[in-house]
N, C-alpha and C positions, 0 to 999 in steps of 0.2 A: 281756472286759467292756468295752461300750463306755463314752468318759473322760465326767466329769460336769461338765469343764471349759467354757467359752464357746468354750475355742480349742480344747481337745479334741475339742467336739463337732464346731466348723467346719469343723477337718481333718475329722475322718470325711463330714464330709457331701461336702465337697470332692474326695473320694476314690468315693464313690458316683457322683456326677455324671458324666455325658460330656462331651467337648468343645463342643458342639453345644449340650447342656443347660448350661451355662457359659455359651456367647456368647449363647445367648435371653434369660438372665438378664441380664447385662449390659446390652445392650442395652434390654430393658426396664425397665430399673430404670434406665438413665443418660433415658432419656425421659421415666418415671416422676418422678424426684427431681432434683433441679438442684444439691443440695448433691455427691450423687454423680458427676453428670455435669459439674461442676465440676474435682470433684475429681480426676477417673480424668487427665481432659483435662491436668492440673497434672504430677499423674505420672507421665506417660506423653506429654508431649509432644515429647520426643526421639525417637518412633518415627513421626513426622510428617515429619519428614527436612526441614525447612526453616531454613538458616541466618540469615533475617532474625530481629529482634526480635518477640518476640508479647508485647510492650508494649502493642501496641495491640489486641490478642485481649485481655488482661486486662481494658484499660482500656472495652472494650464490654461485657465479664460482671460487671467493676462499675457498672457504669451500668443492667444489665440487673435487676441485683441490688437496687441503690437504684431504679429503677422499680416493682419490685412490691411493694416496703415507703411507698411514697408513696400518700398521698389522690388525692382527684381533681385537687386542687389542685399537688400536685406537693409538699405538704409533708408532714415527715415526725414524728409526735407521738411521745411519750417510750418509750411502750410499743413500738409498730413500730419505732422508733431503738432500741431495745436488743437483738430479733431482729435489725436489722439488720446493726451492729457484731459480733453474734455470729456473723453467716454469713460478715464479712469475716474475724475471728479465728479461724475457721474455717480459711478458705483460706491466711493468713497462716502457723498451725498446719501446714499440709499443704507449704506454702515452706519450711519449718524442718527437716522431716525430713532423715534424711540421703541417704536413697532419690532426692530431688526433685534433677532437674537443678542443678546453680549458675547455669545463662543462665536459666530459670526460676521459679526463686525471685529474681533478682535484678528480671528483668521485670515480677515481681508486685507487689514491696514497693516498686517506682517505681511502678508504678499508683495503687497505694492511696496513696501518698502525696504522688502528683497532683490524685486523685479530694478529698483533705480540705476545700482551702479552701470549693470549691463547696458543701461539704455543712452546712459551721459556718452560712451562710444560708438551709438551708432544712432544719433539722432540730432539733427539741428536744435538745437535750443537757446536764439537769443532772449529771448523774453526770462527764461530761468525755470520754465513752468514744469521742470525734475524736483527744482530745490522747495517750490510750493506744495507740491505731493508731497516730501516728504513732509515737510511744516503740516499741512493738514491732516496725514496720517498720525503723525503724533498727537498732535493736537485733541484728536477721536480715543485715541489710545490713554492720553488723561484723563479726558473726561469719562470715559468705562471703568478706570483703574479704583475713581473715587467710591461705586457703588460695589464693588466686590468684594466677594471675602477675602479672609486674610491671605489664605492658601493660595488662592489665584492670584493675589496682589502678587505676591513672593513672587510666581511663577511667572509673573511679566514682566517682574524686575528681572528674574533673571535670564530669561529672553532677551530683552532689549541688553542688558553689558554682554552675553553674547555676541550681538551682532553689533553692540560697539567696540568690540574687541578685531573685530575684523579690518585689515587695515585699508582695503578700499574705500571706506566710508569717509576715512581721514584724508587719504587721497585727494578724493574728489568733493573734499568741502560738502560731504554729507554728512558729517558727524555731530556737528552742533544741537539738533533737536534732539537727537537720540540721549549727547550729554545732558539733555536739559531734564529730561526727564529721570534720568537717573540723579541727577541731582536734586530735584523735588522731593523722590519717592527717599530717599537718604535723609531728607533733613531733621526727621525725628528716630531714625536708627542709626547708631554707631559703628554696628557690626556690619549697616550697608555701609558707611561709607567708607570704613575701613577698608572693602572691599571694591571701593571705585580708586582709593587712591591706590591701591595695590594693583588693577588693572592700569591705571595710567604710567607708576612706576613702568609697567610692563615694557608699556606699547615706548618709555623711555630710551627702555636699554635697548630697544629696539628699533630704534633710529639713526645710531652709528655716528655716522658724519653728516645726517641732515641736518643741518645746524637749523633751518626756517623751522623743519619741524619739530626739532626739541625747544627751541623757543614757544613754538605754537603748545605744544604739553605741558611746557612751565607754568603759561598763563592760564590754560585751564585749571592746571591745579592749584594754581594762586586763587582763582575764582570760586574754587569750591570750598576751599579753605574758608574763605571770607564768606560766603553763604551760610555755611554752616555754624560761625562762630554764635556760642551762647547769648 
């Protein structure tokens, strides 16, 4: 008796099929669909055998992504910004797995969380669903940081105070998660965090006469202080 299940019946059907009737499929439905052909590309990119970053492979199928959810104009209204956030939560989703590379998923959730600021200017977002991408892209980016080696840990700490050194992030009330993680990955080294409050010193003297925003860097570093204390 064949199962009445969704995955019952997939096996079975999966089991009907030929090799050959499988790669047709595939292939036209990865040409067909761009969620799937995204997607397959995500999980299976380590059968591509290329040691460089595909940081920049993401950061073009986001932009490919945000293209076809844009007007003419290049802007992007609240309805098509909600498909669109959902095709990156999507991919995001597919980074998460456990199945998905760790160089892969790490490549994806720097993208998307390069891709934000540019997007906060030219896209409706009352719901806030910029500032949830980043939350969940970080959020991905802790959870990988916990199983890797030290070398790569290092290297994504210093990735991310890169791109919290950047001051659009602060701008646009995108910097919170980014801090948070630096502050996590700091709380058992000295020499990190010596080197978070020396970026914040930075981005200090670097404020002038915005007075909201040197108060807002007081407080962060009031916070990391007190986190960190013994």
């Amino acid at each position: 008796m064949k199962s009445t299940t969704r995955t019952g019946q997939i096996d079975y059907i999966i089991q009907q099929l030929s090799h050959e009737e499988l790669q047709a499929f595939v292939r036209e439905k990865a040409a067909q669909d761009t969620d799937f052909r995204d997607t397959l590309l995500i999980c299976f990119a380590d059968l591509l055998g290329s040691d460089a970053s595909n940081e920049p492979k993401y950061q073009q199928m986001l932009a490919d992504i945000i293209q076809r959810h844009a007007n003419a104009d290049g802007y992007i209204h609240a309805a098509s910004a909600t498909h669109l956030t959902a095709a990156m939560q999507h991919l995001l989703n597919v980074a998460r797995k456990a199945t998905t590379p760790t160089r892969e998923t790490l490549d994806l959730c720097l993208a998307v969380i390069g891709c934000l600021p540019a997007l906060v200017h030219k896209m409706e977002d009352p719901d806030e669903h910029l500032y949830c991408l980043m939350q969940a892209s970080c959020t991905i980016l802790w959870e990988c940081y916990s199983v890797m080696p030290n070398e790569r840990q290092q290297a994504l700490f210093e990735r991310i105070l890169l791109e919290h050194a950047k001051p659009h992030y602060l701008d646009l009330d995108l910097d919170s998660h980014l801090l948070t993680l630096l502050k996590d990955w700091s709380k058992q080294d000295q020499r990190r965090q010596t080197t978070c409050l020396h970026q914040l010193e930075t981005l200090l003297k670097a404020t002038a006469e915005d007075h909201w925003r040197k108060q807002y860097l007081l407080e962060q570093t009031k916070a990391l202080l007190n986190y960190w204390k013994p």
